[in-house]
C-alpha positions in Angstrom: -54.2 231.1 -21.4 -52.6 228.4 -19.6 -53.9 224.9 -20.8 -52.8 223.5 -17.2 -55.0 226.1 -15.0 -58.0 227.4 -17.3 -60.3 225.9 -20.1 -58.8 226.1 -23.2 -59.6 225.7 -27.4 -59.2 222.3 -28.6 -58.0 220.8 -25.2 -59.5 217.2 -23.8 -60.7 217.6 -20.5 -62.3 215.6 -17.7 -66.0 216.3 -17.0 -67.5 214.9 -14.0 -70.9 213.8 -13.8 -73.5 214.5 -11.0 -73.7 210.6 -10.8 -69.8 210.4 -9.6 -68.9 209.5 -13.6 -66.8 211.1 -16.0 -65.9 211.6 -19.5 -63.7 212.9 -21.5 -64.6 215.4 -24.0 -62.7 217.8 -26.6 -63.4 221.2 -26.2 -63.9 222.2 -30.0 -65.0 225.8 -31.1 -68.4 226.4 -31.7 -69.4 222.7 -30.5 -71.5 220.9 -28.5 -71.1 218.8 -25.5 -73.4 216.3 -24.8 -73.7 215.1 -21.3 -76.1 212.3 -22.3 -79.9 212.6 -19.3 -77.7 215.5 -17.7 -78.4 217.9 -20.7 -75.7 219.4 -23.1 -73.7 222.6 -23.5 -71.9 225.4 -25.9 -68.6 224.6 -25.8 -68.3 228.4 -25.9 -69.8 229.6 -22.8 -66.8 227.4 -20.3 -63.8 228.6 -22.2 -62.1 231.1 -20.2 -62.8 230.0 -16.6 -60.2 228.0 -14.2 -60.2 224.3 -14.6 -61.9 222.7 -11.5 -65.0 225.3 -12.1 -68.2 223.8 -11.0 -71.1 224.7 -13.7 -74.5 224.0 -14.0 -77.3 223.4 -17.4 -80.7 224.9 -17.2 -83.3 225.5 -20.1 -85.2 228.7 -20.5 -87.9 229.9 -23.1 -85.0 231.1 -24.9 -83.0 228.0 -25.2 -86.0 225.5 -25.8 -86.9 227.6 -29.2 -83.5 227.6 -30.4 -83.5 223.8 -29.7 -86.7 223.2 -31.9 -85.5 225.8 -34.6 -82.4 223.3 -34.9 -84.4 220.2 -34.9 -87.0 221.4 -37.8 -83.6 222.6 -39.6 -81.9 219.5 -39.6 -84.8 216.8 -39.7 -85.1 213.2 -38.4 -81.2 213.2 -37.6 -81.9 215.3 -34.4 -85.4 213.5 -33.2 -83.3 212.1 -30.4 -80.6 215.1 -29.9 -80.2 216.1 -26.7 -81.3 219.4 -25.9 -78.4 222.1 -25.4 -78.8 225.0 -22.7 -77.3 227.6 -21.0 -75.1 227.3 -18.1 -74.2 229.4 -15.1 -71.7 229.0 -12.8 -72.1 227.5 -9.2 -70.6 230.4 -6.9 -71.5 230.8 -3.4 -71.8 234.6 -3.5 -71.1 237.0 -6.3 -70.7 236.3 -10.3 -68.0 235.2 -11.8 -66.6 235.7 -15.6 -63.7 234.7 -17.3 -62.5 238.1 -17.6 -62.5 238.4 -13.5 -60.3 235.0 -13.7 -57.5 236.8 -15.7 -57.2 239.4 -13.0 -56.6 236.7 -10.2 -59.6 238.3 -8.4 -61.1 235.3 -7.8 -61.2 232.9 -4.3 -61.4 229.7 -5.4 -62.2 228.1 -2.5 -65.5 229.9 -2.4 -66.4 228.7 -5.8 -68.0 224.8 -5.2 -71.4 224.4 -3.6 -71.2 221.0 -2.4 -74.4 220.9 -0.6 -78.8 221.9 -1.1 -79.4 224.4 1.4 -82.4 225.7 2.7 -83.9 222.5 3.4 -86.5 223.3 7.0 -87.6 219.7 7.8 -87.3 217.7 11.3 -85.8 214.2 11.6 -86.0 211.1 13.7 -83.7 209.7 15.6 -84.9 206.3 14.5 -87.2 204.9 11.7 -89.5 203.2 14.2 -92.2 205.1 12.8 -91.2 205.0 8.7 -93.6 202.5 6.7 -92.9 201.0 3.3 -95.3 202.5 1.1 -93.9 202.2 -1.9 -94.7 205.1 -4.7 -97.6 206.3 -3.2 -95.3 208.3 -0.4 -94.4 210.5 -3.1 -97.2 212.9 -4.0 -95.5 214.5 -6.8 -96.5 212.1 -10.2 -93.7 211.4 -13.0 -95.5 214.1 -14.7 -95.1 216.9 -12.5 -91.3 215.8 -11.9 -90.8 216.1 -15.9 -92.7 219.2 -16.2 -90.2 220.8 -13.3 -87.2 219.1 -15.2 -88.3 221.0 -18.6 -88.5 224.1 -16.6 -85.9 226.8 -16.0 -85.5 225.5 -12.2 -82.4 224.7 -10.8 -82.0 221.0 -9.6 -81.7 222.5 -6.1 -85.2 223.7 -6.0 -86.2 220.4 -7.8 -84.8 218.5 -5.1 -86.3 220.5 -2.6 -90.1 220.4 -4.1 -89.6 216.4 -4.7 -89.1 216.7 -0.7 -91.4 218.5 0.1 -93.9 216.4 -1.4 -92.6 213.3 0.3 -95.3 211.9 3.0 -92.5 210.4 5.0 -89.1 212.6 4.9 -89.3 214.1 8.4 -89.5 210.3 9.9 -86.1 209.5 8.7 -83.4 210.0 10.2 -80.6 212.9 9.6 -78.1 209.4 8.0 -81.2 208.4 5.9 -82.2 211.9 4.6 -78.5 212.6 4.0 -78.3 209.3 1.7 -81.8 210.1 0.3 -80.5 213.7 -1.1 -77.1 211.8 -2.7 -79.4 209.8 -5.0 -81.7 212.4 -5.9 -78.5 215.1 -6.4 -77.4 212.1 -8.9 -80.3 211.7 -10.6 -81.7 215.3 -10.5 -78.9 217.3 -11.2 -76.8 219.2 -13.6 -74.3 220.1 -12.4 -70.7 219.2 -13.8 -67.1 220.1 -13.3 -64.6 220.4 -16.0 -61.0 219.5 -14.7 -57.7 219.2 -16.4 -56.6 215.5 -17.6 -53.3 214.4 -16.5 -52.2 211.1 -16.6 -53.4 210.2 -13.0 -57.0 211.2 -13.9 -56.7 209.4 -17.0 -56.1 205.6 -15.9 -58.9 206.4 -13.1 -61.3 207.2 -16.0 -60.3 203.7 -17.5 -60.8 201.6 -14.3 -64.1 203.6 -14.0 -65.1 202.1 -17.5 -63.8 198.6 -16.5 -61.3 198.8 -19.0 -58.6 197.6 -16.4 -57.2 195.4 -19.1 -56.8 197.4 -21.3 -53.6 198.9 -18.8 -52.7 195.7 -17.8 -54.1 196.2 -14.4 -51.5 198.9 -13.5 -52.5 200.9 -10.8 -51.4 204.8 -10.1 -49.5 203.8 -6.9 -47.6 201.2 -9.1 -47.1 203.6 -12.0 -45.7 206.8 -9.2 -43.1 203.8 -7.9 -42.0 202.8 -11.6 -41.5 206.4 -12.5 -39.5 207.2 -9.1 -37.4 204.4 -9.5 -36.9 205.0 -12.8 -35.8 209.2 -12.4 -37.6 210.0 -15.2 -36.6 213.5 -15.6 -36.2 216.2 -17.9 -33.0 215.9 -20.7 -33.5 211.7 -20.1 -33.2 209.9 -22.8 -35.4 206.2 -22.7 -36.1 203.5 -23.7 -39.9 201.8 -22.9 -41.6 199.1 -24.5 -45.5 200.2 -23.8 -48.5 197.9 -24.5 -51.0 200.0 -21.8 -51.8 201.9 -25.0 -49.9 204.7 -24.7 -50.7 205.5 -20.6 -46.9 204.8 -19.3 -45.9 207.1 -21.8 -48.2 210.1 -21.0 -47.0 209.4 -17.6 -43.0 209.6 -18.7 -43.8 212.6 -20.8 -45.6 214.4 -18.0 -42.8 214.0 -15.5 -40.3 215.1 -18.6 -42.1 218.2 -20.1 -44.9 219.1 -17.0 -47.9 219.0 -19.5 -46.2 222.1 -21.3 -45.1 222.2 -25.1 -41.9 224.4 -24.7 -39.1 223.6 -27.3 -37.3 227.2 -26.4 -36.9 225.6 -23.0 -33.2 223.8 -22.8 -34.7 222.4 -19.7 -37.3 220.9 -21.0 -35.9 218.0 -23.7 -35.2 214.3 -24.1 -36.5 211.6 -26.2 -38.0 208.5 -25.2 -37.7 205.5 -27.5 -40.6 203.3 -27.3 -40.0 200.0 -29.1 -43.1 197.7 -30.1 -43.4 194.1 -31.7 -46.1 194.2 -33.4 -46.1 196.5 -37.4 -47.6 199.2 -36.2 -47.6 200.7 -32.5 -50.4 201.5 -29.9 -49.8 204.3 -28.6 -53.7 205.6 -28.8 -54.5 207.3 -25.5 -51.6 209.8 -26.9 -54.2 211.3 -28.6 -56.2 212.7 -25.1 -52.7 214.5 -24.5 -52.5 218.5 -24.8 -49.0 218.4 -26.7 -49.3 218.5 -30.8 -48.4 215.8 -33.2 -45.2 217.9 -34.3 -44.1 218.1 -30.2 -45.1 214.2 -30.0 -43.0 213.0 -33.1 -40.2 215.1 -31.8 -39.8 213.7 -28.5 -41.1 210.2 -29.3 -39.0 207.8 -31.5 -40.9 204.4 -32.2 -39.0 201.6 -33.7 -39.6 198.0 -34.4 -37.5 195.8 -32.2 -36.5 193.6 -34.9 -35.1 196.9 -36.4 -33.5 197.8 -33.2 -31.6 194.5 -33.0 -30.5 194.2 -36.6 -30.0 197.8 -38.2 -29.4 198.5 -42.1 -25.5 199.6 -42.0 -24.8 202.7 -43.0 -23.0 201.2 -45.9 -26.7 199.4 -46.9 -28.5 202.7 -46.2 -26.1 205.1 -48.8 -25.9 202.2 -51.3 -29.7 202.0 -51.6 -30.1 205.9 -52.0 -27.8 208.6 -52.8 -28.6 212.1 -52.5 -28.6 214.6 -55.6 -27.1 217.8 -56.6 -28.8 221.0 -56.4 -28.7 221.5 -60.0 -30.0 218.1 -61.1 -32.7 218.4 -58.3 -34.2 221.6 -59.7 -34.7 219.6 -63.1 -36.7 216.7 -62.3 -40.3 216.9 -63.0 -42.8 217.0 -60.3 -43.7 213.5 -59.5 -40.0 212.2 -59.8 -39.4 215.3 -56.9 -42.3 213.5 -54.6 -40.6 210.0 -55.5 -36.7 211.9 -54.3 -38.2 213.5 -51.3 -39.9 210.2 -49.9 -36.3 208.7 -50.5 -34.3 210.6 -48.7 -36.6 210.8 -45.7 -36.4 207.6 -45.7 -32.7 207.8 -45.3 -32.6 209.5 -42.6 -34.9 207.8 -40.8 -33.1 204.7 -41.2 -29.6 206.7 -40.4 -31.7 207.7 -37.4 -32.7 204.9 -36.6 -28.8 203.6 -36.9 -27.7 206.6 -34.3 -30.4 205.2 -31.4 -30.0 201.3 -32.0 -25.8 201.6 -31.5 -24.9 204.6 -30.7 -26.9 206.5 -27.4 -26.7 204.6 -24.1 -29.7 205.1 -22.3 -30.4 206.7 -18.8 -33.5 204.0 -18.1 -34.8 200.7 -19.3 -38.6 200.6 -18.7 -40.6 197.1 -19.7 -44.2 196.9 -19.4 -44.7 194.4 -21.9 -46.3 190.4 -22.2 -42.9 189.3 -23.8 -40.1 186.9 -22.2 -38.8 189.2 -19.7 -35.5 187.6 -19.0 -34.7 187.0 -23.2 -35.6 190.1 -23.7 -33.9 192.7 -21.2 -30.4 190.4 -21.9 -30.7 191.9 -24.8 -31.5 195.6 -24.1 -28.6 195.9 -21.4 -25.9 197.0 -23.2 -27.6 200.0 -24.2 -28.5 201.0 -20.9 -25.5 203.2 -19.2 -23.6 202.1 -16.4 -25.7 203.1 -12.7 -28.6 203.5 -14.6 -31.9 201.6 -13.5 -33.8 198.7 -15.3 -37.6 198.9 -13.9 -40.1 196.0 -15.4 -43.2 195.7 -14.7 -45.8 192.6 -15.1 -49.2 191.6 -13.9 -48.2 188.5 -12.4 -45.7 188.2 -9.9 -44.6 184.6 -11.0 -43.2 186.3 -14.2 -41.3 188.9 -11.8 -40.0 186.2 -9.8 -38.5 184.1 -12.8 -36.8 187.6 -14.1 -35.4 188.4 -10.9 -33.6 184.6 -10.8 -32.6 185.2 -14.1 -30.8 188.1 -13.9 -29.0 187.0 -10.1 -26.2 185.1 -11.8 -25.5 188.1 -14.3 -22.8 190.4 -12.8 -24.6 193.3 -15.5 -27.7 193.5 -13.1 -27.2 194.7 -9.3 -29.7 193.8 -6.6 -32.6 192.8 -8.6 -35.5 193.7 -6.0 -39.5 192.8 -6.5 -41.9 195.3 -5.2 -45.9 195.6 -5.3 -47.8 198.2 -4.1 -51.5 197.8 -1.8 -53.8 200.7 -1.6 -56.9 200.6 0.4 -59.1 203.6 0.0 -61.1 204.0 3.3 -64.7 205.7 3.6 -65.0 208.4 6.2 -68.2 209.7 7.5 -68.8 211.6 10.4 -68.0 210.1 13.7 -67.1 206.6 11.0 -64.3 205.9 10.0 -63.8 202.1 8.2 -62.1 200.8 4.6 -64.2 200.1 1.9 -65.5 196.5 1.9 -65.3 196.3 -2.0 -62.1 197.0 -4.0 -59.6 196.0 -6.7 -56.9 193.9 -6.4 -53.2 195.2 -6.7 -51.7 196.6 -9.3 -49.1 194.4 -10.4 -45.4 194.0 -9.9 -41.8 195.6 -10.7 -39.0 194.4 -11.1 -36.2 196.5 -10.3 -32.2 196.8 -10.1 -29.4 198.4 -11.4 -27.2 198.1 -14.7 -23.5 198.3 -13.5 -20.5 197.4 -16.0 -18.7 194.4 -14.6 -14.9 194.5 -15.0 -12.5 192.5 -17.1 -11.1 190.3 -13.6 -7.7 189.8 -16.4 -7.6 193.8 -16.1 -7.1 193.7 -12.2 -3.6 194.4 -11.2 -3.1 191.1 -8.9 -1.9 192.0 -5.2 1.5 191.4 -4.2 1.8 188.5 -2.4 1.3 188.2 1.2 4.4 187.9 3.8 3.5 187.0 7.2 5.4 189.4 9.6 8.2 187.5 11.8 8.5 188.5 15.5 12.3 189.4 17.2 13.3 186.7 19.5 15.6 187.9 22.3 18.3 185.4 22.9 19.0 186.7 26.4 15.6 186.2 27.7 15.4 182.9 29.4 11.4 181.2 28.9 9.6 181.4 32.6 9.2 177.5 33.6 
C-alpha cells in the first residue's frame, strides 16, 4: 500500500477531532488509539482505507463486555481506560471496505457526511420570541444524555433526540440553530478523520498546541517562500542550520524525496547537511516522519560547526588509527574486534566529515538559527557554489536588516533582498464574507540573495587606451562669415 494515499502499519498520522482538534497518533499493530471523551479504536479496523476517510466509534453489547473483560484482567491500571469500540465508516450511500479501495471502485467525493440530516423543525426569522431559561429548556436530564451516549446510537440520532427535547429550538432562527448543531456536533460526536502528515499539516498541529515557539514563529507561507527561493530539489546537496526542531528539514526532505523512501530511484538523492552548535542536535519532529532511520542517516549528515570549521587532517585522522590486515583481523579475540570496528568507523566518519567540510560546494545555504547572522554566513560562503542562493531566516526583522547591511559592501553576496510574508485567513458564510477578527502575527523574515564569485580586478585584461577620432578639414572650403 502506498503510505501517501491509504492508512498504513506503523505510520504517524493526523487525526482530526469532532472539536476541530487534532493529534497525532502512530498506527501500531494490534494497538489502541485513544481519542481521550471521543472514545478509542483498534488500530486494526482503519488500516487499509484511503487517508482522508471519515470514520465513526459506537459501543455495542459486544464491545462493552470485551471492555469490562479487559478491565477485570488487568486491574486498577485500567479504572480510568477509555473504553475501545467499533467503528464504521461515514459513507453517504453504500459500504465501503478496504478491499473495494484496492480496486479504485471507490468515489471519494461521496465519502464525507458533513452535515445531520433529517432534522423537520420550523425556525424564526428573529428571536423576538426566545427566552433565557437557562437548563430547564432542555427536557432531557444529564442522565438520559449519558444513558444515550453509552448506547449503540450514533451521535446523529443523539443530536437529533437532544433537539427534540429542546422547549425552544423552533424559535431560533435558521443562523442560531445552525451554530447550536456545531457545538453539539463538537461535543456529541465521534466522528474522526485520519489524514496523512506532511510537513504543512505538521507545523499547523504545533500552532494549534501553542507551541509557536517552539518553530520560531515560522509560518507555512514563510517556510513555501524559503524553500522556492532556495530550489530545493531532488540530487541538491545542502547545507541548513535548523533549531525549529527538525520542521525545516522535514519540509527540505519532502520537496527532495516526495514523502517516498526510494534509494533505486537516481532521481531521487542528495544530502543535506544540517550543522548545529550545541553537542547534540534537535532534530526531534524527524521522528513523526514516514522515512526509516537507515533512509534518514543516509540522506542527513549532522556535524558540529566547530568541527566544520576546523577539521582533523587527513594526516591526524590515519595517524590516530590505522587499518589492519585481513589475517591479523581474523585473530583478535572478540572484545578487541568490537574495540577495531568502533575505530575505524570512527575513521570514516571523520574522513567523511573531511570530504563535506572542504571538499563539496553546496547548491543552498539555508539559516534558520538565533546565532550572529552576518559572523556566521561570512563564514559559510565559500562553500556555497557560485549562482547559488543564501536564504536566512529570523523572527525579527531588525536582525534581517542588520544582515542585509552587512553583507552590501561584500562583492560575494548579490542583491541581498528582505521579504515577509502576511496571511489573513477570512471566514465565509453564506451571503458573509469578512476576515477573521483574531489572528497571529507574521511569520518572520528572510533574508535572501545570491552567492556570486567576484573576480581578481589584477586578472582583467585593461582596455586599450582611448583615441579620440580626428575629423578631415578641407583646406579649400572657405568658413561662411
Amino acid at each position: 500500500m502506498d503510505p501517501q494515499r491509504s492508512i498504513c502499519w506503523d505510520q504517524h498520522v493526523l487525526i482530526t477531532l469532532p472539536s476541530e482538534k487534532s493529534k497525532i497518533a502512530e498506527l501500531k499493530p494490534d494497538g489502541t488509539v485513544s481519542l481521550g471523551k471521543f472514545g478509542a479504536f483498534h488500530v486494526n479496523d482503519v488500516i487499509g482505507y484511503p487517508l482522508g476517510t471519515k470514520f465513526e466509534i459506537f459501543y455495542d453489547e459486544e464491545t462493552e463486555k470485551w471492555n469490562e473483560t479487559v478491565k477485570e484482567m488487568k486491574g486498577k491500571k485500567e479504572k480510568n481506560r477509555t473504553p475501545v469500540g467499533k467503528i464504521r465508516l461515514m459513507t453517504s450511500d453504500k459500504e465501503i471496505s478496504p478491499a473495494s479501495m484496492e480496486d479504485n471502485d471507490v468515489d471519494m467525493d461521496n465519502i464525507p457526511v458533513d452535515s445531520i440530516n433529517g432534522l423537520n423543525v420550523a425556525s424564526s426569522e428573529n428571536n423576538k420570541d426566545l427566552f433565557d431559561m437557562g437548563n430547564d429548556v432542555q427536557k432531557m436530564s444529564n442522565a438520559d444524555i449519558e444513558a444515550l451516549k453509552q448506547s449503540s446510537k450514533t451521535s446523529q440520532e443523539i443530536i437529533n433526540q437532544i433537539i427534540k427535547s429542546h422547549g425552544s429550538f423552533d424559535k431560533k432562527t435558521i443562523h442560531s440553530q445552525a451554530k447550536y448543531l456545531k457545538r453539539k456536533q463538537k461535543k456529541f460526536d465521534k466522528i474522526f478523520t485520519i489524514e496523512y502528515l506532511d510537513g504543512s499539516a505538521l507545523l499547523q498541529y504545533l500552532i494549534d498546541k501553542d507551541d509557536i515557539q517552539r518553530v520560531m514563529d515560522i509560518s507555512e507561507e514563510t517556510v513555501g517562500m524559503l524553500l522556492n527561493l532556495a530550489n530545493i530539489r531532488a540530487n541538491g546537496n545542502y547545507i541548513c542550520m535548523d533549531e525549529t526542531g527538525g520542521l525545516l528539514v522535514y519540509f527540505m526532505m519532502e520537496r527532495m524525496f516526495g514523502g517516498m523512501e526510494d534509494d533505486n530511484d537516481p532521481s531521487k538523492q542528495g544530502k543535506i547537511i544540517v550543522l548545529h552548535e550545541n553537542e547534540h542536535v534537535n532534530l526531534d519532529l524527524l521522528k513523526y516522519s514516514n522515512y526509516s532511520e537507515s533512509f534518514i542517516n543516509k540522506h542527513i549528515v549532522t556535524i558540529s560547526l566547530l568541527e566544520f570549521f576546523e577539521p582533523l587532517t587527513e594526516e591526524e585522522i590515519k595517524s590516530r588509527f590505522t587499518p589492519l590486515p585481513k589475517e591479523q583481523l581474523y585473530e583478535l579475540k572478540a572484545s578487541k574486534k568490537n574495540s577495531y570496528y568502533r575505530k575505524l568507523k570512527w575513521q570514516k566518519t571523520q574522513l567523511d566529515l573531511l570530504k563535506y567540510s572542504n571538499s563539496v560546494q553546496y547548491d543552498a545555504l539555508i539559516l534558520a538559527t538565533t546565532l550572529h547572522l552576518p559572523d556566521l554566513v561570512k563564514r559559510l560562503v565559500d562553500h556555497i557554489h557560485g549562482s547559488r542562493p543564501i536564504i536566512c531566516y529570523s523572527q525579527f526583522k531588525e536582525v534581517a536588516l542588520e544582515l542585509s547591511h552587512s553583507l552590501y559592501d561584500d562583492l560575494r553576496f548579490l542583491a541581498p533582498t528582505i521579504l515577509e510574508t502576511r496571511f489573513r485567513p477570512y471566514q465565509t458564510i453564506r451571503g458573509k464574507l469578512h476576515p477573521l477578527m483574531t489572528m497571529r502575527g507574521g511569520g518572520g523574515y528572510l533574508m535572501s540573495c545570491q552567492r556570486v564569485i567576484p573576480v581578481d580586478p589584477a586578472t582583467i585584461p585593461k582596455p586599450p587606451p582611448f583615441v579620440p577620432k580626428q575629423e578631415s578639414v578641407d583646406e579649400t572650403t572657405t568658413p561662411s562669415a
